[in-house]
N, C-alpha and C positions, 0 to 999 in steps of 0.2 A: 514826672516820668512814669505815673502809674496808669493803668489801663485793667479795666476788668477783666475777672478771671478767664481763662481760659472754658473750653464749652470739652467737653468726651468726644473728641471726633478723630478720624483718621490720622495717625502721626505723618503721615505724609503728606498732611497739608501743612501748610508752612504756618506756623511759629505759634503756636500758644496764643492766637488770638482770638479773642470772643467776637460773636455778632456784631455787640456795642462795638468795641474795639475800631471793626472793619468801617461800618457805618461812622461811624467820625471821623475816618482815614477818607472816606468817599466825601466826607462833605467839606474836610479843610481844601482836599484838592479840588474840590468846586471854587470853593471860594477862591484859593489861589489863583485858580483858573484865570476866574472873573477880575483877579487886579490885576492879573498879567496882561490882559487884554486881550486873552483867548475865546475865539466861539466857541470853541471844543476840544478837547482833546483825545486822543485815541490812545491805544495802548493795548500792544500786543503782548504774546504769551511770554512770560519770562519773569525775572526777578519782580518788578515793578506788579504786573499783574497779580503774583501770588500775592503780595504786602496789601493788595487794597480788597483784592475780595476773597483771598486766604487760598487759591487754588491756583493752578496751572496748568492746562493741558496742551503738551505741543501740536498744532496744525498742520507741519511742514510744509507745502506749496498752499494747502489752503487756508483761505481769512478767518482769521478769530480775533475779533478786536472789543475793547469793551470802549463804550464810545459816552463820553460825562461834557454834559452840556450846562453850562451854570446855571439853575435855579431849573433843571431837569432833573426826572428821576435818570441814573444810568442805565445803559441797556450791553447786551452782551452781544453780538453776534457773534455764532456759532456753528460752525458745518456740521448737518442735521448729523452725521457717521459719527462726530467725536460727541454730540450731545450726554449718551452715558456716562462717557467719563466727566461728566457733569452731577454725578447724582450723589445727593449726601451732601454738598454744596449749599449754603442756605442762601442761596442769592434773591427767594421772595422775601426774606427775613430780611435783606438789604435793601429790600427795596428796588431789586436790579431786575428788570427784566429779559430775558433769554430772548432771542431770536432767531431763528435758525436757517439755512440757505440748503440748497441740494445742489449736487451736480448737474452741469448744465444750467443752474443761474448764475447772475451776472454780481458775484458780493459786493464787487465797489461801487455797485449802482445803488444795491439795496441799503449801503452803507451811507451816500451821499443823500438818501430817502429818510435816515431817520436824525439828518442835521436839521435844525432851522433854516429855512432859504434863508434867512439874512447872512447864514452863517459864512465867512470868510477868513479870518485866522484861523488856523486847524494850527496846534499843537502836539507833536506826534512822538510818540515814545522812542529814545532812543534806538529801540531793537527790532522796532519795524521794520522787514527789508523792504528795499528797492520796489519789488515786483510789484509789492502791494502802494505804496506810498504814490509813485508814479499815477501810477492808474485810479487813486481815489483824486486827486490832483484831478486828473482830465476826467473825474468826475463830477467834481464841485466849481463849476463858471468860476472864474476869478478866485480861487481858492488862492492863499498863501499858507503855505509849510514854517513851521517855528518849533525845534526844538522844546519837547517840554521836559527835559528831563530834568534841566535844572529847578523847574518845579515841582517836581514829583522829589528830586533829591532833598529839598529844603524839610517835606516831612520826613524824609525818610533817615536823615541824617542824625537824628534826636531821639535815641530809642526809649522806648517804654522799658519799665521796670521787667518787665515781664520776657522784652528782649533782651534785656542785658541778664537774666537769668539763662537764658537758653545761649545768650556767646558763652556766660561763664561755666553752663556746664560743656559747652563742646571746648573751650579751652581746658578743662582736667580732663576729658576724654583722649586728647592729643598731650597733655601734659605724661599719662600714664602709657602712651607709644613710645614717648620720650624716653620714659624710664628703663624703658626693654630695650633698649637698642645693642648691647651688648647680647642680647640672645642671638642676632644677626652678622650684625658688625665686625668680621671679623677679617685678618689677610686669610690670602688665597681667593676668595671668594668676588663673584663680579658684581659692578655697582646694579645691573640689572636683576641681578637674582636677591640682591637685598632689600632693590626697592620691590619687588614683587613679596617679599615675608613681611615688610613692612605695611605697604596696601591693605593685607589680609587681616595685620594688627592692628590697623584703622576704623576697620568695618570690626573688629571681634571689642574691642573698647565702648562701641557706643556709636559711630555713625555709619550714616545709610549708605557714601562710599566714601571712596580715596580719591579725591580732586585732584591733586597733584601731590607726587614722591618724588624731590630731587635729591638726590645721593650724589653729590661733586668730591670725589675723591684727589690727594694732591694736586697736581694743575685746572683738575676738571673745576676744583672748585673755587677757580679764580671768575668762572663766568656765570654772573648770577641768577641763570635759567637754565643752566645745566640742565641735559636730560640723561638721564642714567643710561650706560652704555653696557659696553661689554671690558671695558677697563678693568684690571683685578686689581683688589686693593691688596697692598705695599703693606709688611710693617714698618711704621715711622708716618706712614700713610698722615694729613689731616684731613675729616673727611665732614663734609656740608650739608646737614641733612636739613630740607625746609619742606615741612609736610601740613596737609589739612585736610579738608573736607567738608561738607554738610552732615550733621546731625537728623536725625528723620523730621525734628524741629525746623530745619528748614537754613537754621544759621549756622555759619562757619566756623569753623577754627583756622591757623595761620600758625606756624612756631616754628622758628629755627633754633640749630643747636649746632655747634662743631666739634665734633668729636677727634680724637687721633690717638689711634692704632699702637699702643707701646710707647716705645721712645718714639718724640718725634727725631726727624730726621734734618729737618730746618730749622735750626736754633733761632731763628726769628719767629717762629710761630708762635713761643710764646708771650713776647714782647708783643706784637701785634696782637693778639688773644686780649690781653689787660687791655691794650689802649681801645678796640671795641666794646668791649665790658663797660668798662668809663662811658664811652660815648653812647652808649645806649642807658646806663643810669642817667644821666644827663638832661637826655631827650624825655625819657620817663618823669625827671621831675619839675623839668619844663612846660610840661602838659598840663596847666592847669587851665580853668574858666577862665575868660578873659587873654588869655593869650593865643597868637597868633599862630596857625599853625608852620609859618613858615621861620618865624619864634624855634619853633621847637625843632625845626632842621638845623636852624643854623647849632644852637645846642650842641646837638652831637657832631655837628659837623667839624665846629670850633676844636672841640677836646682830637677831632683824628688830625686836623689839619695841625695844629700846635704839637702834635707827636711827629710830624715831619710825612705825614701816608695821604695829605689829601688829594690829590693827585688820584688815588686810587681808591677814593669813594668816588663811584661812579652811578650810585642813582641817588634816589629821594633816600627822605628816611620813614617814609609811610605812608597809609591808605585808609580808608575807614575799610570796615566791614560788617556784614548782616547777613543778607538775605545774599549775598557773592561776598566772595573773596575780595573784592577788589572794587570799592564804591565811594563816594563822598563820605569825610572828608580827607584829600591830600595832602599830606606834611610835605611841602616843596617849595622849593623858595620861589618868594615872589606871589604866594597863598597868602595873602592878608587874612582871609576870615576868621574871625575870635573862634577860640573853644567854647563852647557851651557846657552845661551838664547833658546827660545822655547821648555825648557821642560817642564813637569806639572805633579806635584805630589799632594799626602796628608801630610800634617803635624798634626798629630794625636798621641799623646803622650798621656795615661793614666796611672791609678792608678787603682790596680783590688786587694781588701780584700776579700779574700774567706769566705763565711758565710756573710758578712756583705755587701757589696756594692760594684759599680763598677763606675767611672767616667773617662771620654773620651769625648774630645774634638779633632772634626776632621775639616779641610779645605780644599780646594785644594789649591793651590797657582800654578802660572809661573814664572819662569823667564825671564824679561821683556828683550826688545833689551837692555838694558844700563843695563843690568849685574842686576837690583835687583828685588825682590820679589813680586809680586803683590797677595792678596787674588783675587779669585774667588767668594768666601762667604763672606757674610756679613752680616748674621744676629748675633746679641747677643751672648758673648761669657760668657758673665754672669750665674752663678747659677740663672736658671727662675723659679720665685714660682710660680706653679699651685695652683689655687682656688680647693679645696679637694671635 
């Protein structure tokens, strides 16, 4: 899981990764490449891009693709307007070479110029749009398109020591938002004006923004994307808060908590409150090397279903996460793939009663080098009575 130190460079480039680092990240996804049976693969601005050559700069209509040919050096193209925000980048020290287009050329032409003619599988990054995909297509004869994200996820799903350092510090930065929520949280007050003090306590802890602030208050927080409204919280209120973001590191945080306002007012809340708790210890010690992640659904699933609430687990019980919120690998059933060490998920099992309430308890967790589980979070996984 370890990878060379990190280099002094811009915190906004994503993740604590050195030169070495990156250049190893370029040349396993060569290789993969080449057993997958891909001529190339392409790969636009986004998560994927930042993890291989440490950087991102969004294009919006126009092409930026970095283009890895197996047993080629990589090459970047680049619309000559965004090149600056290329600088400080060590993409000679990669070995990558930059290429750039203007307005009024033709990029999918220029981009089909630096394939092999032999080339015919293209492998193309999940987050390519359309606009550009299409038109490299009818620019490559006989071109076929393949998915390569499942190749780019297979590295990316296995973090370096150095990643799991940067989730665990953005997991105590989101751990320490946690702790504050009574400075917020309180009746009278709307779910929108809390998630706006919480946002601000996001970014003042330690990262670069607020990804998402769901604040689901009594009914709201039966639906598990609630979006903070104009609802006022209730005393007796129980209230769903699942907050994150990116770190300037580049990796996320993830953590839910459910909080309620005084007495509650649903004397089931705290009956269902335990049997969550339960099933998300569960899933947590579930999680180890070698098992499957859809193993560790069933886990928590088992402990709600056997309390009589299955019915009303209504998603997975997790995701990985990194460089997003939201990436390889998924706790869902019917997910055979083993756990490894250095992966890093959520284990977040709830209970969601339509009309009435919603409870969810989320973590992140690793799998350590010796096959077991480690939380990232660590604040209280207690039903916390806020002062009303």
């Amino acid at each position: 899981m370890s990878e060379p130190a990190a280099l002094d460079r811009d915190p906004a480039l994503s993740a604590r990764a050195s030169t070495d680092a990156l250049v190893e990240r370029l040349g396993r996804l060569s290789a993969e490449a080449e057993r997958a049976g891909l001529d190339a693969v392409l790969v636009g601005p986004g998560a994927n891009l930042r993890y291989l050559v440490g950087h991102s700069v969004p294009s919006h209509e126009r092409l930026t693709c970095l283009v890895i040919v197996p047993g080629a050096s990589p090459r970047l193209l680049v619309p000559a307007l965004e090149r600056p925000g290329w600088d400080g980048v060590p993409t000679d020290a990669l070995g990558v070479e930059a290429v750039t287009w203007l307005d009024g050329q033709d990029p999918h032409a220029l981009l089909a110029s630096l394939l092999p003619a032999a080339a015919r599988v293209l492998g193309v990054d999940d987050d390519l749009p359309a606009r550009h995909l299409l038109r490299v297509q009818a620019a490559v004869d006989g071109s076929r398109l393949r998915l390569a994200g499942p190749t780019i996820s297979e590295l990316r799903m296995r973090k370096s020591g150095d990643e799991v350092a940067a989730l665990a510090a953005a997991g105590a930065a989101i751990d320490r938002v946690q702790a504050r929520m009574g400075e917020w949280l309180w009746a009278g007050r709307t779910e929108r004006d809390v998630a706006a003090d919480i946002a601000a306590a996001i970014v003042q802890e330690g990262h670069a923004t607020a990804d998402f602030v769901i604040v689901g208050s009594g009914p709201s927080g039966a639906s598990p994307h609630h979006e903070a409204g104009e609802r006022t919280i209730r005393e007796g209120d129980s209230v769903v808060v699942d907050i994150g973001g990116p770190t300037p590191a580049g990796y996320c945080s993830d953590c839910t908590r459910t909080y309620v306002v005084g007495a509650p007012v649903d004397r089931e809340l705290e009956t269902v409150h335990e049997v969550v708790r339960r099933a998300q210890q569960a899933g947590v010690a579930a999680a180890r090397a070698g098992s499957s992640c859809d193993s560790v659904d069933a886990a928590s699933r088992t402990v709600i279903e056997e309390a009589g609430y299955g019915e009303y687990f209504i998603t997975r019980t997790g995701h990985g996460i990194g460089l997003e919120v939201h990436e390889e690998p998924y706790l869902v059933a019917g997910n055979e793939r083993p756990l490894e060490p250095g992966m890093a998920f959520s284990v977040e099992p709830g209970i969601y009663l339509p009309g009435r309430f919603g409870v969810r308890i989320e973590d992140i967790v690793v799998v350590d080098d010796d096959g077991s589980p480690r939380r990232l979070n660590h604040f209280d996984t207690s039903l916390v009575r806020l002062a009303p």
